[in-house]
N, CA, C and O of each residue as an XYZ file, in Angstrom:
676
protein
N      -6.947     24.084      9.422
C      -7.702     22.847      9.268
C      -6.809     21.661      9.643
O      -5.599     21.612      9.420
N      -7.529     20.727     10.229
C      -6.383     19.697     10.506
C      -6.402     18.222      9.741
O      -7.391     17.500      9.623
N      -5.554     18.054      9.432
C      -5.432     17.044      7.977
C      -5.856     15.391      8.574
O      -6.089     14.440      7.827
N      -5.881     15.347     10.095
C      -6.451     14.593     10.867
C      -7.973     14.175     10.691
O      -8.414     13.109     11.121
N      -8.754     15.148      9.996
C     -10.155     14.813     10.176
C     -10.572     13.558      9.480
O      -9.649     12.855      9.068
N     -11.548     13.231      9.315
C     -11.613     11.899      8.931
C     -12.209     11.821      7.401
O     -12.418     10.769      6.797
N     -12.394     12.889      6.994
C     -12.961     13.045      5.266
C     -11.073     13.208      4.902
O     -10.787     12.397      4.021
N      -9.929     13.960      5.327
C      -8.667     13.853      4.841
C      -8.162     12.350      4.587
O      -7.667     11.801      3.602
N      -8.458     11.951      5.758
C      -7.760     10.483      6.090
C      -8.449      9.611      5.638
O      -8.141      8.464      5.961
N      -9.285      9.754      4.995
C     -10.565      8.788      3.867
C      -9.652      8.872      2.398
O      -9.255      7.929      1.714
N      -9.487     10.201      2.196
C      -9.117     10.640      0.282
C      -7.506      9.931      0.681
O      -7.144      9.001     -0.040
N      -6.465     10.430      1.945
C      -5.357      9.791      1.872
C      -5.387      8.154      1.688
O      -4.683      7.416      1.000
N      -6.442      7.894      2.546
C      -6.834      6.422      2.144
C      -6.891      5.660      0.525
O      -6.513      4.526      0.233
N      -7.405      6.550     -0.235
C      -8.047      6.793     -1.600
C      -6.871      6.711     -2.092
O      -6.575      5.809     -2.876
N      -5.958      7.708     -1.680
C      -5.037      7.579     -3.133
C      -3.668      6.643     -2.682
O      -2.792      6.415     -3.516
N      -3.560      6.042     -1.055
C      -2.344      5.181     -1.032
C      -3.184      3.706     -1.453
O      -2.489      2.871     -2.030
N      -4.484      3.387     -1.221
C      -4.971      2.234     -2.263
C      -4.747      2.380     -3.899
O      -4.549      1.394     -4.609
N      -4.801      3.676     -4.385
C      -4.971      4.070     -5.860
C      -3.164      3.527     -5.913
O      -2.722      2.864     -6.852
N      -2.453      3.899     -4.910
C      -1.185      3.890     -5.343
C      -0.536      2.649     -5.182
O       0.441      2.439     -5.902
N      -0.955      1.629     -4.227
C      -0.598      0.440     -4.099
C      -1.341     -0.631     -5.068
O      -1.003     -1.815     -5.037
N      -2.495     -0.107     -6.036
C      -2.742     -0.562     -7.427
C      -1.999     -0.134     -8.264
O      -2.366     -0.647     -9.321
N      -1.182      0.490     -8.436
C      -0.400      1.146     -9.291
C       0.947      0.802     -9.269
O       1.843      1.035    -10.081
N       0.944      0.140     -8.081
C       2.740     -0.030     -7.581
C       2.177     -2.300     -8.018
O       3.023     -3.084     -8.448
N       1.162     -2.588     -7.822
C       1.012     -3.983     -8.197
C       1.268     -4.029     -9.567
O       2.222     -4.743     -9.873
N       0.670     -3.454    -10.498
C       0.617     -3.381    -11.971
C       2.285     -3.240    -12.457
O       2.742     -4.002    -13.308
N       3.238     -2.017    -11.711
C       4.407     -2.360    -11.943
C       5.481     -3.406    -11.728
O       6.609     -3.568    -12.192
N       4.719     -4.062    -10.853
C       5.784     -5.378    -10.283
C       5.068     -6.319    -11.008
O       5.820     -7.253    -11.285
N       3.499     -6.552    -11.609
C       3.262     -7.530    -12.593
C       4.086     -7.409    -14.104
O       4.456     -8.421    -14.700
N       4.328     -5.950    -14.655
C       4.953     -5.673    -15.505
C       6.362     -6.058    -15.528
O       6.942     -6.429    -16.549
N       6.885     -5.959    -14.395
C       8.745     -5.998    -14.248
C       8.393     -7.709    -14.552
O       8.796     -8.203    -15.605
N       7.696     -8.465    -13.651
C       7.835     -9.385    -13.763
C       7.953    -10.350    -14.829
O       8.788    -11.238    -15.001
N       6.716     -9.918    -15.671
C       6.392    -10.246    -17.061
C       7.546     -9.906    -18.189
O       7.465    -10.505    -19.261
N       8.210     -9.322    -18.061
C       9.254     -8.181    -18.861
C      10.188     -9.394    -18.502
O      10.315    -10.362    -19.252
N      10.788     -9.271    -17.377
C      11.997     -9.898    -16.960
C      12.958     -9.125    -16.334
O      14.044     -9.554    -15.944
N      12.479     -7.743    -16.215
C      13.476     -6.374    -16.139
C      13.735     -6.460    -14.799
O      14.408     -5.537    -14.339
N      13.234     -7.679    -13.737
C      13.519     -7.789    -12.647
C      14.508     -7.547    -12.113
O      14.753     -6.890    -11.101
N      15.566     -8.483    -13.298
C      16.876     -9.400    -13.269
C      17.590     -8.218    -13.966
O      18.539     -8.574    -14.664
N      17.377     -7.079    -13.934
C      18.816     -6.171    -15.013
C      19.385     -5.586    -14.069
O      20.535     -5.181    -14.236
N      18.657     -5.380    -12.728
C      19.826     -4.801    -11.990
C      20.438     -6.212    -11.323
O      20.630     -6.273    -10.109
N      20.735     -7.358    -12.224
C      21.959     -8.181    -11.642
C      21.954     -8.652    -10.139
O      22.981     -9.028     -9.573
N      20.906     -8.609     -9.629
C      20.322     -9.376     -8.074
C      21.181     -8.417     -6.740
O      21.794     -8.896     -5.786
N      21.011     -7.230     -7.009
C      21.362     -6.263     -6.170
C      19.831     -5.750     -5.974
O      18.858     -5.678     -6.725
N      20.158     -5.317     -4.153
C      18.953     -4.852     -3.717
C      19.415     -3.807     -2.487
O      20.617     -3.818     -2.751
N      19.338     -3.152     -1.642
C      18.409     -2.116     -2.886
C      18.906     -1.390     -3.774
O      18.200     -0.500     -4.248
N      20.210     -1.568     -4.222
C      20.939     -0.702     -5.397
C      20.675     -1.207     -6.612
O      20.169     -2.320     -6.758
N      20.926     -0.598     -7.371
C      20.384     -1.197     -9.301
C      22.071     -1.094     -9.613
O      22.345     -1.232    -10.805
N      22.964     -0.921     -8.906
C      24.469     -0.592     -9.992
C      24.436      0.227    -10.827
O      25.362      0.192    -11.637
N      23.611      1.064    -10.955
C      24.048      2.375    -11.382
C      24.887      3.514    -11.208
O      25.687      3.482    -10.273
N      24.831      4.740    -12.115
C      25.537      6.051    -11.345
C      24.957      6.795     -9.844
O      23.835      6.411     -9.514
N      25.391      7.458     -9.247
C      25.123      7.612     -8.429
C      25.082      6.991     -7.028
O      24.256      7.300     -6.169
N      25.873      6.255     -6.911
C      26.673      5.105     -5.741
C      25.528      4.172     -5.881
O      24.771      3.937     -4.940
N      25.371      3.515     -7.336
C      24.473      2.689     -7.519
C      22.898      2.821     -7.584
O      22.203      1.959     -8.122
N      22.274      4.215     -6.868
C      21.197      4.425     -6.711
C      19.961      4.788     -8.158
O      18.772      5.064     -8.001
N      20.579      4.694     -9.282
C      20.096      4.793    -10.292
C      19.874      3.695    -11.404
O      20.844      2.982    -11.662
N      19.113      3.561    -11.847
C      19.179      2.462    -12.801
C      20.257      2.515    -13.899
O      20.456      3.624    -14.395
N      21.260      1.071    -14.520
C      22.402      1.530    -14.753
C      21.877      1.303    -16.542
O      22.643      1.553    -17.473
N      20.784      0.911    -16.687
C      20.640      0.855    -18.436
C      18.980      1.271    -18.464
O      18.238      1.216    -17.483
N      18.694      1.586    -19.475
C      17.492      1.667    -19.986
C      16.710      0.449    -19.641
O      15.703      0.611    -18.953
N      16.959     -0.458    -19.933
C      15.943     -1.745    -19.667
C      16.123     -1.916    -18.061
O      15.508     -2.806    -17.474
N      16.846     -1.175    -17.492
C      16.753     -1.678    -15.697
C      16.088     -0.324    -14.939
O      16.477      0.103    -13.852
N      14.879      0.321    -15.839
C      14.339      1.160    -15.997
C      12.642      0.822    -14.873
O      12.152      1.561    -14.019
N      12.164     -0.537    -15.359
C      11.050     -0.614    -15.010
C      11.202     -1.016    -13.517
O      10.610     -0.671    -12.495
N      12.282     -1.928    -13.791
C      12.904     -2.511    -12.035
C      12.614     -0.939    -10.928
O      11.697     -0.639    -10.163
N      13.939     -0.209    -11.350
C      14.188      0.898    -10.764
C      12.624      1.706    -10.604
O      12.136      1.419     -9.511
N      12.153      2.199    -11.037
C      10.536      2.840    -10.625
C       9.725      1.878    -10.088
O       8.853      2.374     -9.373
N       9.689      0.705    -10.165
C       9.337     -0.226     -9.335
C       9.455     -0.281     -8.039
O       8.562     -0.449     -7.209
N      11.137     -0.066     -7.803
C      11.474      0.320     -6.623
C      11.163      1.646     -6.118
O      10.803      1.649     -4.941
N      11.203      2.707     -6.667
C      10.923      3.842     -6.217
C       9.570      4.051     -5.783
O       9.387      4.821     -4.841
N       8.381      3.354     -6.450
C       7.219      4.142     -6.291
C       6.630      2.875     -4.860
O       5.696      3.036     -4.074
N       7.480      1.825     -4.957
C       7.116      0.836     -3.604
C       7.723      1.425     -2.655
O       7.363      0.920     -1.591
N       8.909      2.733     -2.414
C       9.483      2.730     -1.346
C       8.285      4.290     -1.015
O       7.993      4.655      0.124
N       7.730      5.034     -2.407
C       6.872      6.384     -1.563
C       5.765      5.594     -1.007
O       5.333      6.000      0.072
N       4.989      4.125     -1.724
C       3.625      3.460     -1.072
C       4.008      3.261      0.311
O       3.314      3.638      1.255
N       5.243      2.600      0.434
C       5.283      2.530      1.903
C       5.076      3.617      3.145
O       4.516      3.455      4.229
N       5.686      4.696      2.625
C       5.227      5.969      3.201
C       3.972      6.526      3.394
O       3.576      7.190      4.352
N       3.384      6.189      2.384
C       2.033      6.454      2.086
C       1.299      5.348      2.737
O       0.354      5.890      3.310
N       1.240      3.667      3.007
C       0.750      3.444      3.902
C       0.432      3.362      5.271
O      -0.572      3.036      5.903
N       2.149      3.945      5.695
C       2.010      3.942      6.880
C       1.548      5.028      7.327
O       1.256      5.182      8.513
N       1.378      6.255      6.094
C       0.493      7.745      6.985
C      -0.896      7.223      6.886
O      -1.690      7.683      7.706
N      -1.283      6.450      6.132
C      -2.766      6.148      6.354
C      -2.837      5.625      7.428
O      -3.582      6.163      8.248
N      -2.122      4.436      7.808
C      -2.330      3.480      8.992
C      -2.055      4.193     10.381
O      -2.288      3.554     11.407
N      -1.605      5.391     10.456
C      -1.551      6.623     11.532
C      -2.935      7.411     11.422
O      -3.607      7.666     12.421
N      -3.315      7.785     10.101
C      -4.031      8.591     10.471
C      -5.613      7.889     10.780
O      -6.402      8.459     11.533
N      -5.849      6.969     10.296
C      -6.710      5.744     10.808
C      -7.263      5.500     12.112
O      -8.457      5.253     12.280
N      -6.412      5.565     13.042
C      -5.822      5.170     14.233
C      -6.032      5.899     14.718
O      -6.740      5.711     15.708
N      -5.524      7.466     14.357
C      -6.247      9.051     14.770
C      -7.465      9.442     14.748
O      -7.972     10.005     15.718
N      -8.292      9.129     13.324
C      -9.059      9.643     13.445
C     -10.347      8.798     13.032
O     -11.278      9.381     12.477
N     -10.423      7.187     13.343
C     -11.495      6.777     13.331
C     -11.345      5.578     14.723
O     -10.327      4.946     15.007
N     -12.385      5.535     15.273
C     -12.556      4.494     16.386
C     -13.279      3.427     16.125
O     -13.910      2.931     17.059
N     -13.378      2.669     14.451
C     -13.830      1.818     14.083
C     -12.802      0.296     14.586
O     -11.591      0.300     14.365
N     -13.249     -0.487     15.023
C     -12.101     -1.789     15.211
C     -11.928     -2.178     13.703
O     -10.776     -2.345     13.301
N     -12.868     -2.320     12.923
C     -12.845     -3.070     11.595
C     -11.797     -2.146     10.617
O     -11.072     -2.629      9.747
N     -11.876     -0.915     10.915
C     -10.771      0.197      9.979
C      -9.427     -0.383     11.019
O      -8.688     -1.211     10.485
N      -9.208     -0.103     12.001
C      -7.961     -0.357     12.906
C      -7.687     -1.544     12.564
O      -6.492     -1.545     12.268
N      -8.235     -2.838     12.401
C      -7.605     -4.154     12.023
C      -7.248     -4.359     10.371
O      -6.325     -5.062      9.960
N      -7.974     -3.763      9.715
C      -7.494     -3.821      7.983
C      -6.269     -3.168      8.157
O      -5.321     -3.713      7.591
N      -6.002     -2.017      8.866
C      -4.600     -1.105      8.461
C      -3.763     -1.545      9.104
O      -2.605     -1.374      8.723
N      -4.036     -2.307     10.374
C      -2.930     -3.160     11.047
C      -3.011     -4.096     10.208
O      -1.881     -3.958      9.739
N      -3.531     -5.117      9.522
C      -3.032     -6.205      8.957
C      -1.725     -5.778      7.277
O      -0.804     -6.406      6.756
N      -2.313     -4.566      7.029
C      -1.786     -4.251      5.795
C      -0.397     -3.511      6.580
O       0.572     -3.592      5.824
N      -0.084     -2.875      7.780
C       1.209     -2.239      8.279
C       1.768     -3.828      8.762
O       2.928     -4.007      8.391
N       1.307     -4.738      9.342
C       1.747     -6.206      9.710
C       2.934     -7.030      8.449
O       4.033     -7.584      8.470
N       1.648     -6.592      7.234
C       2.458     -7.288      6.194
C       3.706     -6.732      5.414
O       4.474     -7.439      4.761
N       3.807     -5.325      5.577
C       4.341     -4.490      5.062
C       5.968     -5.133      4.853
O       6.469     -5.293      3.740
N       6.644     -5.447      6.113
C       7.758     -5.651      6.173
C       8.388     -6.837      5.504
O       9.497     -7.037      5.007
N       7.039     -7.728      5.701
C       6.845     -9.089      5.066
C       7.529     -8.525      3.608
O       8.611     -8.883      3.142
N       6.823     -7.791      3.178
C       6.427     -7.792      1.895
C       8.058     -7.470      1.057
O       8.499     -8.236      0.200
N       8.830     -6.123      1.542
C       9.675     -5.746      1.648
C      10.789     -6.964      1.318
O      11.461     -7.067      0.291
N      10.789     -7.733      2.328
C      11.858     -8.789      2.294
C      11.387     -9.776      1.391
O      12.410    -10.450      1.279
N      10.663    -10.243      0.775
C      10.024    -10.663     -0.401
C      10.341     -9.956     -1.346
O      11.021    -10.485     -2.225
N      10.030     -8.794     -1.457
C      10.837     -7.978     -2.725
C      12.051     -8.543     -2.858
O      12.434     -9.547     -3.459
N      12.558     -7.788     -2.241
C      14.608     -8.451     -1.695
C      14.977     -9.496     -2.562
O      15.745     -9.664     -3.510
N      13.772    -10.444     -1.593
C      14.415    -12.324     -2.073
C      13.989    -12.384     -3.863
O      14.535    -13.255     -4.540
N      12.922    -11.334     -4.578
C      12.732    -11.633     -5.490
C      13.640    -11.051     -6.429
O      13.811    -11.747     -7.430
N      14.187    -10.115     -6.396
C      15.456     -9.689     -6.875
C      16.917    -10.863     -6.930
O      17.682    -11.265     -7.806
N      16.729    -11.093     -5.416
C      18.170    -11.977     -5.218
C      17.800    -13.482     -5.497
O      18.672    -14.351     -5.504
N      16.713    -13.705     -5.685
C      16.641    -15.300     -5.991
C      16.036    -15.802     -7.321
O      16.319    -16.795     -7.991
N      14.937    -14.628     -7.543
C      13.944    -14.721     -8.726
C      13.344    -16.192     -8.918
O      13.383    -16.861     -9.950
N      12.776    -16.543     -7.679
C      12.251    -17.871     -8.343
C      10.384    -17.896     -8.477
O       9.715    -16.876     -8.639
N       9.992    -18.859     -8.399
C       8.288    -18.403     -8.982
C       7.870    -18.431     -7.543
O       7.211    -17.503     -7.071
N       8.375    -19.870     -6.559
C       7.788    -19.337     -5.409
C       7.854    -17.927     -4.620
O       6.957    -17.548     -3.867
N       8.709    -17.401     -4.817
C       9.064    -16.385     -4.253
C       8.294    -15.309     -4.579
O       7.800    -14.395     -3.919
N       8.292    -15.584     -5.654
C       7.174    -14.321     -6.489
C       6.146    -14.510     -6.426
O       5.372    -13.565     -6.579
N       5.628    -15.881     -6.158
C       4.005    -16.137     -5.570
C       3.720    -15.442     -4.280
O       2.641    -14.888     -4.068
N       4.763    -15.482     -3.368
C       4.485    -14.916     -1.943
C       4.324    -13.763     -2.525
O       3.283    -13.164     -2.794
N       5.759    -13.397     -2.761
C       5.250    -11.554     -3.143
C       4.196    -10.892     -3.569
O       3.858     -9.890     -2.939
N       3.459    -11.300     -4.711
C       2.211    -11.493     -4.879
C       1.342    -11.210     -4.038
O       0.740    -10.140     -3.948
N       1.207    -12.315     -3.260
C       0.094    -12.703     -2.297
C       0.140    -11.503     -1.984
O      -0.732    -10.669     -2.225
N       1.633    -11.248     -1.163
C       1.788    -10.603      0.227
C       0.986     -9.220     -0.533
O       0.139     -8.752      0.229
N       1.055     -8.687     -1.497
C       0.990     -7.611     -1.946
C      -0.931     -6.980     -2.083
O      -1.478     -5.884     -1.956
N      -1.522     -8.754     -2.482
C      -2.671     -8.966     -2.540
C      -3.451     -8.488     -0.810
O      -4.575     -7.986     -0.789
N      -2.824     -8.689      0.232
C      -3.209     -8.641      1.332
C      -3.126     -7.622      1.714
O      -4.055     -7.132      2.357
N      -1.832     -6.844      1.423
C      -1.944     -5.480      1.972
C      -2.879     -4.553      1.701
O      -3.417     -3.799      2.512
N      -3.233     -4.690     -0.540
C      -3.796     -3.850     -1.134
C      -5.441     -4.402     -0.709
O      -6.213     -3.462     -0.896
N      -6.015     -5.379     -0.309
C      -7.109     -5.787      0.151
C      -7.812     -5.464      2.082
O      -8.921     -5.449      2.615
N      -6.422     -5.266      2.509
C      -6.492     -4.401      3.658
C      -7.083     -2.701      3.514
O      -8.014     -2.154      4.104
N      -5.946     -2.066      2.293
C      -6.244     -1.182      2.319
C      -7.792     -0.711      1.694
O      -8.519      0.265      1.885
N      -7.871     -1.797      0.949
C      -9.708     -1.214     -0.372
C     -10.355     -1.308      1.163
O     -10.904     -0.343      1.695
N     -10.229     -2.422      1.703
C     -11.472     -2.824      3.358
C     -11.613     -0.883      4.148
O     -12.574     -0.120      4.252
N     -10.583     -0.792      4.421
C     -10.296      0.174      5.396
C     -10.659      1.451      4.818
O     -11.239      2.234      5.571
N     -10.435      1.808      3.647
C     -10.263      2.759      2.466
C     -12.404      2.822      2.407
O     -13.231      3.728      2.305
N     -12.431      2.104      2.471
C     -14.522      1.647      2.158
C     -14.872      2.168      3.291
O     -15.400      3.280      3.263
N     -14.692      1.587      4.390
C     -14.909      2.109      6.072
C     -14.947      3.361      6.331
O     -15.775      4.152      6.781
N     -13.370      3.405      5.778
C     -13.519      5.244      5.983
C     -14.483      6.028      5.702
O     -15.075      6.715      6.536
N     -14.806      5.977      4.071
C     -15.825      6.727      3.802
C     -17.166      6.221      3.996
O     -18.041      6.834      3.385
N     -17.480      5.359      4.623
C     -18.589      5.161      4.621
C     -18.484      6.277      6.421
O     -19.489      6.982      6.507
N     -17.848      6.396      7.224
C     -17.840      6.779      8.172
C     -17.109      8.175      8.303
O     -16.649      8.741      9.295
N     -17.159      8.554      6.924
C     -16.070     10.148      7.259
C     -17.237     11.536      7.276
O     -17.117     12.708      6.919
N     -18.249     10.843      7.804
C     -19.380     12.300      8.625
C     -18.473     12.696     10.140
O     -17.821     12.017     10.933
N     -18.817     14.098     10.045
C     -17.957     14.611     11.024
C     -18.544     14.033     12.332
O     -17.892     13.979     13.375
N     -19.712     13.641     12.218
C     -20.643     13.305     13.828
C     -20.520     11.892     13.742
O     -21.131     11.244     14.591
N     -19.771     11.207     12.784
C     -19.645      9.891     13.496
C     -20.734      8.922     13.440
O     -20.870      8.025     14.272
N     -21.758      9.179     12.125
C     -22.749      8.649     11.998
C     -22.307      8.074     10.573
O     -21.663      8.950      9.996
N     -22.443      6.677      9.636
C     -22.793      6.484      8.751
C     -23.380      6.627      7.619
O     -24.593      6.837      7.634
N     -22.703      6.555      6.407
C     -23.667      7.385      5.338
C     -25.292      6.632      5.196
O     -26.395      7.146      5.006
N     -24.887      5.269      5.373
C     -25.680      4.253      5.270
C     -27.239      4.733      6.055
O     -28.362      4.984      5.617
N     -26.646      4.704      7.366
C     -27.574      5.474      9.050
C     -27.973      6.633      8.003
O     -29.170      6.860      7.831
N     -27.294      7.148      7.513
C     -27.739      8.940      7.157
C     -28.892      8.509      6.155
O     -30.044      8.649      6.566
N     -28.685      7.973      4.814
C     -29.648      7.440      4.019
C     -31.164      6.632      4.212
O     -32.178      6.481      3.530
N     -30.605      6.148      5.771
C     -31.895      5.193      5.944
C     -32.904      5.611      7.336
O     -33.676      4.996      8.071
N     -32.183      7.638      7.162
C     -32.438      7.824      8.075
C     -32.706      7.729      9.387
O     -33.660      8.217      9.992
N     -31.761      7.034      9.828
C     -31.626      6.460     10.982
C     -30.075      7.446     11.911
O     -29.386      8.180     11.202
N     -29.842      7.356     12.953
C     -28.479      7.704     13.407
C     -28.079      6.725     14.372
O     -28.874      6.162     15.123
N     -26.713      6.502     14.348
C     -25.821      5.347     15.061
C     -24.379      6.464     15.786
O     -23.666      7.238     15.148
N     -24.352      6.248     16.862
C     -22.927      7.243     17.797
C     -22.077      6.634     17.456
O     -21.030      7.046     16.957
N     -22.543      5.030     17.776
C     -21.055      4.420     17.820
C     -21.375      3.104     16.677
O     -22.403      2.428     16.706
N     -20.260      2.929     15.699
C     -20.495      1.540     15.387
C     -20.454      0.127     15.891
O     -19.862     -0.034     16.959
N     -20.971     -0.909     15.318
C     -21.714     -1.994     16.145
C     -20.036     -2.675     15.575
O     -19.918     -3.727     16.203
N     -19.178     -2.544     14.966
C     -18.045     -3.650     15.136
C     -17.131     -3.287     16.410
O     -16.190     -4.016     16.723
C-alpha cells in the first residue's frame, strides 16, 4: 500500500495539526511558568548532561520537551507538506502547506530569539508565527479530507450527489 494515497496524507495531516496544537499549549505553558528562562538563554542546548542536550534541573523540564516535541512537529510538518504536494492537486491544499513550510523557519528563529532575549515582543511574534502555521495546517488538514476519495471527487459532490474531476480552486 502506498502511504502516498490521499486518505494517509489526510490522517498524517490530522495528527501533525493535532501535534502542532499540542506543541502551542506547551510553549503557552513554558511561557506562563517562566521555565523558558531555566535553561539560562542557551539555544539549542539546555546545559545539561549529555553535552548539554538534556535538561539540567527539573524545572528546565517544560523548556526542554518544548523543545523536543517542536523539533519532531517540524518533521512532521514538513512530511505533510510533501505528501500534500504528492498526493493532492488542490492549489488551496498546496498554498496552506506552503504558507505553513514558508513560516516554519521564521518560526524557529523566533524560538531562538525567545530563549535568548525573552522579551514580550518577541513572544508576540512567536505566537503569531505559530498561529499561522497551525491555521495553515487546520485549512489544508479540512481540504484534505474533504477530498481524500480515491476518484478525486468531493465528499460534499458525493453528498449532493453531484461529481466534480477537478476542483474549481
Amino acid at each position: 500500500m502506498n502511504w502516498l494515497d490521499r486518505r494517509n496524507v489526510a490522517i498524517l495531516g490530522a495528527v501533525t495539526t493535532g501535534l502542532t496544537f499540542l506543541l502551542i499549549l506547551l510553549g503557552v505553558y513554558t511561557a506562563a511558568t517562566g521555565t523558558g528562562l531555566t535553561c539560562q538563554g542557551r539555544w539549542p542546548l539546555c546545559g545539561g548532561p549529555l553535552f548539554g542536550l538534556l535538561p539540567p534541573n527539573v524545572a528546565s523540564y517544560p523548556e526542554w520537551i518544548h523543545r523536543f516535541v517542536a523539533s519532531i512537529t517540524g518533521f512532521f510538518i514538513l512530511g505533510t507538506a510533501y505528501g500534500a504536494w504528492k498526493a493532492f492537486d488542490s492549489r488551496r491544499i498546496h498554498a496552506a502547506v506552503a504558507i505553513s513550510i514558508a513560516v516554519l523557519p521564521v518560526q524557529v528563529l523566533l524560538g531562538r530569539q525567545t530563549v535568548v532575549t525573552y522579551t514580550a515582543g518577541v513572544q508576540t511574534l512567536h505566537h503569531g508565527a505559530a498561529m499561522v502555521i497551525f491555521a495553515g495546517l487546520v485549512g489544508a488538514t479540512a481540504w484534505m479530507f474533504d477530498r481524500s476519495g480515491e476518484d478525486g471527487t468531493t465528499a460534499t459532490a458525493e453528498r449532493e450527489g453531484t461529481t466534480r474531476a477537478v476542483d474549481a480552486d
